[in-house]
Phi, psi and omega in degrees: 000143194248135173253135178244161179255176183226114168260174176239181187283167152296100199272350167286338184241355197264318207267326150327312193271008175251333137333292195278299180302341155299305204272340158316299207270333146327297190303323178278350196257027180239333188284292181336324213295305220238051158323150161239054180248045180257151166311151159274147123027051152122038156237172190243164189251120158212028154235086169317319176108131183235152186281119168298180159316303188300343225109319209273141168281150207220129183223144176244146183302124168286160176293088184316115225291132160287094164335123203298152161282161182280102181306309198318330196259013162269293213289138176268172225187116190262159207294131158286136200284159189196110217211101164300153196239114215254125216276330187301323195263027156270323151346113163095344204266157167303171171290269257269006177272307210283322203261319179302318191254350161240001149117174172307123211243165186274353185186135158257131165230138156201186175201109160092245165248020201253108149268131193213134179246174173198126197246181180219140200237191202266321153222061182197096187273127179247125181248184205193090172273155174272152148195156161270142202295310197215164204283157185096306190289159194276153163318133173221145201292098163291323176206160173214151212211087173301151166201173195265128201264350157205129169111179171227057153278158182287185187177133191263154167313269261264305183323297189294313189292340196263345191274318177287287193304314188298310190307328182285330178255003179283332188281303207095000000 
């Protein structure tokens, strides 16, 4: 008795060589697209092309489509006025001295009787300790200390405190 088999095609060498003949006629029908009688980017095709003398049709590149303005970026807005707060002359001042000239801070901590506020900019955090000269007497700002909120570049108190201040008034 003869056993027949059914053979099939080789699917090892057909489907590979049918891949690469896709993405060709793909590659060719994407090159056709962007020709160079193609638009640029943000034109419109409204010259169609004039017949010369010879016959011959003459086409020109169009003029790329202008971006609408923005109303915001006509009207100016005027500069909020901004008169730095000299980090020396906070020294010595009260909370309630201390928060009239560069505004309310974001987060209070303290022990005991030592308090540290701490404000904050977009890149910098300034903190502002409290202490009492002597016990029993209200607080007063004693030391201040800036630092960069990413990374460990320097950043002087006076940077960081002109940074606050801009920001309290942009808030408002």
């Amino acid at each position: 008795m003869i056993a027949l088999t059914q053979s099939s095609p080789r699917t090892d060498v057909t489907r590979p060589f049918g891949v690469i003949l896709l993405l060709a006629a793909i590659a060719m029908g994407l090159s056709a697209c962007g020709g160079g009688s193609s638009v640029p980017p943000g034109s419109t095709n409204t010259n169609y092309g004039e017949l010369n003398t010879k016959g011959n049709i003459t086409t020109t590149q169009p003029e790329a489509r202008r971006r609408p303005e923005n109303s915001r970026s006509r009207t100016t807005t005027a500069a909020i006025p901004f008169k730095p707060v000299p980090n020396a002359s906070l020294k010595g001042l009260s909370e309630p001295e201390v928060e009239a000239k560069i505004g309310e801070p974001e987060m209070i901590r303290g022990e005991g009787d030592i308090r540290v506020w701490q404000y904050r900019s977009d890149q910098c955090s300034f903190d502002a300790f409290f202490a009492p000269a002597t016990e029993g007497a209200p607080r007063e700002l004693r030391h201040m200390l800036a630092r960069m909120r990413r990374g460990n570049q320097p950043i002087t108190v006076q940077d960081c405190l002109d940074q606050v201040v801009k920001k309290n008034l942009a808030r408002g």
